[in-house]
C-alpha positions as CSV (number, residue, x, y, z in Angstrom):
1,X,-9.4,16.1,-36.1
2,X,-5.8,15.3,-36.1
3,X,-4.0,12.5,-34.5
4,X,-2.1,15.5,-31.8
5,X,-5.8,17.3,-31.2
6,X,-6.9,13.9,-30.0
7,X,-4.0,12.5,-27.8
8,X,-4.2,16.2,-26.1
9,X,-7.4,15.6,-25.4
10,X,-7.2,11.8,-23.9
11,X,-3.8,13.0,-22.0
12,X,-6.1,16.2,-20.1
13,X,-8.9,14.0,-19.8
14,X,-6.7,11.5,-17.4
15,X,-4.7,14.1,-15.6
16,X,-8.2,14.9,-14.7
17,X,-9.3,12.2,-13.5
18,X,-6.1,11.7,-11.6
19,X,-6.7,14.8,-10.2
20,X,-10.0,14.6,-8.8
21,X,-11.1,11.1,-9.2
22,X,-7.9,8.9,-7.8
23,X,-8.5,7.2,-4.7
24,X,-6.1,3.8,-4.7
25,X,-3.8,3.8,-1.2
26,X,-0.8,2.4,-0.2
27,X,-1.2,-0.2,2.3
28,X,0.5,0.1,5.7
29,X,1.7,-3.7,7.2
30,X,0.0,-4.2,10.6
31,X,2.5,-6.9,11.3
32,X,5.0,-6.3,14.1
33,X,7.5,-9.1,15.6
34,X,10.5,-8.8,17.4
35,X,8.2,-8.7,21.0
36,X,9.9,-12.0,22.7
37,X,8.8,-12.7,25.9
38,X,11.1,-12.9,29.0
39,X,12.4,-16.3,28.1
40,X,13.3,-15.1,25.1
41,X,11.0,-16.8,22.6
42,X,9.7,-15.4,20.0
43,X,7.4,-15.8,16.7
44,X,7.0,-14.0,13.3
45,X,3.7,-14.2,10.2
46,X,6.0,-13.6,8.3
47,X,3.3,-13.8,5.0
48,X,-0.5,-14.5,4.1
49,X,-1.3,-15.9,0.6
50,X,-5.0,-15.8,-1.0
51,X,-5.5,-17.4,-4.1
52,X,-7.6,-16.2,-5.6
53,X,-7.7,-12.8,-4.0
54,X,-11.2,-11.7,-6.1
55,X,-14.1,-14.7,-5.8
56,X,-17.7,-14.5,-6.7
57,X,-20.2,-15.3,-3.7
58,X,-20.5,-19.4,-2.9
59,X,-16.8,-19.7,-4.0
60,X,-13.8,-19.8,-1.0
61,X,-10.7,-18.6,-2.1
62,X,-7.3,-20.8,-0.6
63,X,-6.0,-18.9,2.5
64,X,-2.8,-20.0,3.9
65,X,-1.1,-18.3,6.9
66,X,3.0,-18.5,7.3
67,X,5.0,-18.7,10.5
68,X,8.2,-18.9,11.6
69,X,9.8,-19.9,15.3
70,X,11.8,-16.4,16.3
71,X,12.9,-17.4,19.5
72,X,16.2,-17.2,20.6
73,X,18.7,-20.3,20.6
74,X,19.6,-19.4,24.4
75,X,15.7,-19.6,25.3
76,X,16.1,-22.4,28.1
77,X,15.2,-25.0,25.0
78,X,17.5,-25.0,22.4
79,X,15.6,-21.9,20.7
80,X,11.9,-24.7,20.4
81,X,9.1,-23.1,21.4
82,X,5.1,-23.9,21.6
83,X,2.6,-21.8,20.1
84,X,-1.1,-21.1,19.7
85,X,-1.5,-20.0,16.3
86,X,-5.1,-17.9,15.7
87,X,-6.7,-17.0,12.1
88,X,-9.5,-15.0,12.5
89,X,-12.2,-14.0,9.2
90,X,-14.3,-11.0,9.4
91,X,-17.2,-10.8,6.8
92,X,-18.5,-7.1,5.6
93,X,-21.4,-7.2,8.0
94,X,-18.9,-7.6,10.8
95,X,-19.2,-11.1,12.2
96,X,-16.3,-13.0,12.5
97,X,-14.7,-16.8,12.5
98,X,-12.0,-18.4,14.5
99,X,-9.8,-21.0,13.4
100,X,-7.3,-22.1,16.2
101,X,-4.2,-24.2,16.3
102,X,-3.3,-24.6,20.1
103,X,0.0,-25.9,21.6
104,X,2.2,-25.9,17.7
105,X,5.9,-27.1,18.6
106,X,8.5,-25.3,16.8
107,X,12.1,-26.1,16.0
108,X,14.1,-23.5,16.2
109,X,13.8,-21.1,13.1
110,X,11.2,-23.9,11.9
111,X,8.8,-22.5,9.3
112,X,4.9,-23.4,9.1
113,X,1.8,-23.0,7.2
114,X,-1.6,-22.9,8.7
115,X,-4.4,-23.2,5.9
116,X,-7.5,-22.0,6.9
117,X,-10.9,-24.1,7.1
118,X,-13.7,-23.5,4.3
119,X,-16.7,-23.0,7.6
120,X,-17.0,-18.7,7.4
121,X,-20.2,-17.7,5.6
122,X,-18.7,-16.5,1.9
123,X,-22.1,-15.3,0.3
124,X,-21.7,-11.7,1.0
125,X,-20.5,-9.3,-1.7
126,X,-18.0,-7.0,0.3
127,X,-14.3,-7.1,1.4
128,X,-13.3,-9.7,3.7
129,X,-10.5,-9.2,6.6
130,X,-8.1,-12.4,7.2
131,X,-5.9,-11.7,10.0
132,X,-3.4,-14.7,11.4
133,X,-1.9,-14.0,15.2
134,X,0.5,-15.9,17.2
135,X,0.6,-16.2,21.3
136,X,2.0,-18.3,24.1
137,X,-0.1,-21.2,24.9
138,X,-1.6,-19.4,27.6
139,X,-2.5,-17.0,25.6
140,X,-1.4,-14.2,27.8
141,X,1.4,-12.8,25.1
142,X,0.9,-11.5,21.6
143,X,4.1,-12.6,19.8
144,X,3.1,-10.6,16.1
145,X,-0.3,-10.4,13.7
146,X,-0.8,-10.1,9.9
147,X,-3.5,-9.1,7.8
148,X,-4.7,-9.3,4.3
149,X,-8.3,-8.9,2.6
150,X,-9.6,-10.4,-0.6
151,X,-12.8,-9.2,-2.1
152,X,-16.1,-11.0,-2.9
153,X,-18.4,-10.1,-5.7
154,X,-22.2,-10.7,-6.4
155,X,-22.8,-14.1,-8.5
156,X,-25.3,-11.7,-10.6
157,X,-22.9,-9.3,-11.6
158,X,-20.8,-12.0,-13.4
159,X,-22.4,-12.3,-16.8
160,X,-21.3,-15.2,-18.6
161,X,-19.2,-14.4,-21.7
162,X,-21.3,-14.3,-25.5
163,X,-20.4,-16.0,-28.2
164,X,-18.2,-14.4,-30.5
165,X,-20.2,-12.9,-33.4
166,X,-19.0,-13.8,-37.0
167,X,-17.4,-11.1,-38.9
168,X,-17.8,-10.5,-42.2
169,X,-14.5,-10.1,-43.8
170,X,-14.4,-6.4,-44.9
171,X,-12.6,-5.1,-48.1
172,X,-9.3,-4.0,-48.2
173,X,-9.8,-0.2,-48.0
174,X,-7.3,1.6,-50.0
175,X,-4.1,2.4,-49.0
176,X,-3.6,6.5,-48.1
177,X,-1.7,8.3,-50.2
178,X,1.7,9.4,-48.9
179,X,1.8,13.1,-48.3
180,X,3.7,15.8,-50.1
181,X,6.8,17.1,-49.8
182,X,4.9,20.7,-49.0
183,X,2.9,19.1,-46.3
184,X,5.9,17.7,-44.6
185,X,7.8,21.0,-44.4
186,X,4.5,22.8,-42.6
187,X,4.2,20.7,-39.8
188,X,6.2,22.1,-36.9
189,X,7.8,19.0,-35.0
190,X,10.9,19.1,-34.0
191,X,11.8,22.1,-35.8
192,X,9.6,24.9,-34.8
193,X,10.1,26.4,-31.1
194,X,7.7,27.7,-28.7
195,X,8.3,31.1,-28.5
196,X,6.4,32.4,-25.8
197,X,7.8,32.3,-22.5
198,X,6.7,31.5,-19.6
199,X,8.1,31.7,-16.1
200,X,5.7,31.4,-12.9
201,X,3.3,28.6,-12.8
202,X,0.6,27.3,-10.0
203,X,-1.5,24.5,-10.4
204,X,-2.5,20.6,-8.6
205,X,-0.4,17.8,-8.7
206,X,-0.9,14.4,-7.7
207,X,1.2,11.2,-7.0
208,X,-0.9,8.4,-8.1
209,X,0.6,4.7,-6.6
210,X,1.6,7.1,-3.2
211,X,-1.6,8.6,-2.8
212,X,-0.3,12.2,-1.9
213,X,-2.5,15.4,-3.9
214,X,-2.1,19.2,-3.5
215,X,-0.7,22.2,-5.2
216,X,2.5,22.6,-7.1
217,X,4.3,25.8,-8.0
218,X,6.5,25.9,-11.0
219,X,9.5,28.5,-11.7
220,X,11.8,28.6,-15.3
221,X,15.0,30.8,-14.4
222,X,15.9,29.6,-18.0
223,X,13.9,28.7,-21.1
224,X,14.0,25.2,-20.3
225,X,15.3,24.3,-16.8
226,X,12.0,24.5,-14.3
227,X,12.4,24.7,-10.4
228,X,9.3,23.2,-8.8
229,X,7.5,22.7,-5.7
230,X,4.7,20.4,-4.2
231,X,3.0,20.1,-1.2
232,X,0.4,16.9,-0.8
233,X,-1.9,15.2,1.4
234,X,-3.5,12.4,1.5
235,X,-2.4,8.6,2.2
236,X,1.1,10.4,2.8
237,X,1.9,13.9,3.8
238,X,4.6,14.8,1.0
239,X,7.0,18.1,0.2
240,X,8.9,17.5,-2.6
241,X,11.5,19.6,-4.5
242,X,12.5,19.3,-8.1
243,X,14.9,20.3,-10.8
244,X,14.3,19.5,-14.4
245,X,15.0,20.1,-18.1
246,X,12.7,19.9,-20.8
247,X,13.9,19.1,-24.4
248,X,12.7,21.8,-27.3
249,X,11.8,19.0,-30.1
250,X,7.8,20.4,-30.4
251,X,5.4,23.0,-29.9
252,X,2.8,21.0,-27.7
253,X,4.3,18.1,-26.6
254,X,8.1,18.6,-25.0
255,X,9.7,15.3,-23.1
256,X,11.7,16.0,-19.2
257,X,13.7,14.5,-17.1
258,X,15.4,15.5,-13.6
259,X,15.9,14.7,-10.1
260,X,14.4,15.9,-6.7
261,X,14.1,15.4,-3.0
262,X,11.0,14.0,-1.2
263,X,9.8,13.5,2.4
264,X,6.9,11.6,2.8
265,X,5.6,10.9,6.1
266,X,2.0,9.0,7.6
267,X,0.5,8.7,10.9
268,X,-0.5,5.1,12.2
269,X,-1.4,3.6,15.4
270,X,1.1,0.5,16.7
271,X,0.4,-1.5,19.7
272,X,-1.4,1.3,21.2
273,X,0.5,4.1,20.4
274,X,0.0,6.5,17.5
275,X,3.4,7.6,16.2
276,X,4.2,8.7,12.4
277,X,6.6,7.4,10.2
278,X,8.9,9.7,7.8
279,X,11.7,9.2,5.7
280,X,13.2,11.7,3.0
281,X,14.9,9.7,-0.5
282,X,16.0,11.3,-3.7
283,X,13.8,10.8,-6.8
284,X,14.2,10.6,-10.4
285,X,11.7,10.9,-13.3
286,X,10.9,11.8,-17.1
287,X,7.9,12.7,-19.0
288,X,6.5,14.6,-20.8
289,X,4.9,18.4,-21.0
290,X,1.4,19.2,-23.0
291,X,0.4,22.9,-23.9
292,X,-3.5,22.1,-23.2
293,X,-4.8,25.7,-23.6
294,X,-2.8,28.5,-24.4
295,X,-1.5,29.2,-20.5
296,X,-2.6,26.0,-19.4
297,X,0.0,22.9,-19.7
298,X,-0.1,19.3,-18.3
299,X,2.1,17.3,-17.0
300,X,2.7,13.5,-16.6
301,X,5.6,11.2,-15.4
302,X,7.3,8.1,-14.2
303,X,9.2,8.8,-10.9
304,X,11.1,6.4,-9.0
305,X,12.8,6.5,-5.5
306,X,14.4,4.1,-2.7
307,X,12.0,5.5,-0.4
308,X,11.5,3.3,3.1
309,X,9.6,4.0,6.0
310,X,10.4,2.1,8.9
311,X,10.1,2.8,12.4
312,X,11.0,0.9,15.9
313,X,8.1,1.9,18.4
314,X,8.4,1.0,22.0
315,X,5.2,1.3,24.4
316,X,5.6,0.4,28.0
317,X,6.5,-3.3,28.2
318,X,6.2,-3.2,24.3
319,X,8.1,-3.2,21.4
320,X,7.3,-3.1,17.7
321,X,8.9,-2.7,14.1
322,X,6.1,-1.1,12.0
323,X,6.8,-0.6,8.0
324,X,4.8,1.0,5.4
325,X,4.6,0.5,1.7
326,X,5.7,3.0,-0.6
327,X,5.6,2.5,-4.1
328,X,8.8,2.9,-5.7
329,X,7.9,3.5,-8.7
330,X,4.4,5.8,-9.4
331,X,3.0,7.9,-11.9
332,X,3.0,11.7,-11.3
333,X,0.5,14.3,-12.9
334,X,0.2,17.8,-12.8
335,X,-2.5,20.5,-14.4
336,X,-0.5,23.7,-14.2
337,X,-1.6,27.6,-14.8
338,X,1.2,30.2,-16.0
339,X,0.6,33.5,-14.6
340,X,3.2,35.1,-16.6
């Protein structure tokens, strides 16, 4: 088999798997600040650390909470404040901890860290939920929250490593010989064309890091400048429209690059209140185009875009500044079917 028959069969082997097999997810932040009460003070968890954030069971990993004093210099107090600061640990079979830091003076803008205690049961395999929460001393006002999870894994499923077998030093094989001048001239890279056209195109397409899959149409007014169309669901709802050019230089394997518009939206739930968050960004991207089967072509990419979802949501007496991830820079694959 030659070197191209086997990287076109690893390439549609992973759009594959991409396809049907891909299920990673950006994260949306469940943090919200910016809810002071009427005297104006105010607090932010403004980060959680684990280190590590995979552990086998028996083993804690170090947990640290982050907060900062929010409140308002005009607060009656100079912008000080006092806080109850509350880290709460839920195992995978539910039950939960409680660590506690009651009546926490604050400068104004004063940063802290809160580490949390090694007392929650850590021999379950299984995701664990760490979420760090700030109120009023009386405990009557949520000020903001934060979570983060680390994972757990079964002491038996950690082998221990072998030693490393000796080798036997093998001899030199020989060196190939260089091919001929004739052999050169037959193979068709860069030099030979595809010659048969194509022009309408439907297939999947997927957006890896922004978890977004669905169909794709494809359209070539011109031998090598494609119009194309996706529609995806998933972790986002996305429509995206692109332009791009592919470059000539081989018969199965032909590099693009171009630019397009996406809108990627996702529903959440803040404070009570379900609401969705959209935005719309330009993108940018190259890769690379694979003639799999003879009307069947693959497709895979690096895009990037300044993409940011943000959204004010106000409930009632409540406010709240919710933000989701989204990747900036993800892989994008695509398994496409030319009707004609």
């Amino acid at each position: 088999m030659t070197p191209g028959f086997i990287l076109r069969i690893a390439l549609t082997t992973m759009i594959l798997q991409y396809i049907t097999l891909f299920s990673s997810a950006a994260a949306i932040k469940d943090a919200y600040a910016g809810t002071p009460d009427r005297a104006g003070n105010n607090a932010e968890v403004y980060s959680i650390t684990i280190s590590p954030d995979t552990v086998t069971a028996g083993t804690y990993p170090e947990i640290k909470g982050y907060v900062r004093n929010a409140s308002i210099t005009s607060n009656g107090n100079g912008g000080k404040a006092a806080f109850d600061v509350v880290a709460v640990i839920t195992t995978p079979n539910g039950s939960q901890k409680s660590m506690i830091w009651r009546d926490v003076r604050f400068n104004a803008d004063q940063r802290k860290s809160y580490p949390a205690a090694n007392s929650y049961d850590i021999k379950q395999a299984g995701t664990y939920k760490v979420v760090y929460s700030v109120y009023n001393t009386d405990r009557t006002q949520l000020y903001a929250t934060l979570s983060k999870s680390f994972t757990v894994s079964s002491a038996a499923a950690v082998k221990k490593p072998e030693p490393a077998a000796k080798v036997q030093k093998k001899p030199e094989a020989a060196k190939p010989e260089k091919p001929k001048k004739s052999e050169i001239a037959e193979q068709p890279y860069k030099k030979a064309r595809d010659k048969e056209r194509k022009y309408v195109g439907v297939g999947a397409y997927v957006n890896s890091l922004n978890l977004s899959y669905g169909g794709t149409l494809v359209f070539w007014p011109l031998e090598n400048l494609a119009i194309q169309g996706a529609y995806g669901v998933g972790t986002f709802t996305s429509y995206e429209g692109r332009v791009f050019y592919r470059l000539p230089l081989s018969t199965d394997f032909k590099p693009y690059f171009g630019a397009g518009f996406l809108h990627a939206e996702r529903d959440a739930t803040v404070i009570g209140l379900k609401t969705t968050i959209a935005g719309d960004s330009y993108t940018v991207f190259g890769g690379v185009e694979m003639k799999l089967y003879k009307s069947l072509y693959g497709y895979v990419d690096v895009s990037g875009t300044p993409m940011k979802l943000k959204k004010d949501v106000v409930n009632g007496s409540q406010a709240a500044t919710v933000t989701v991830e989204y990747a900036p820079v993800t892989i994008c694959t695509g398994l496409v079917f030319y009707l004609f």
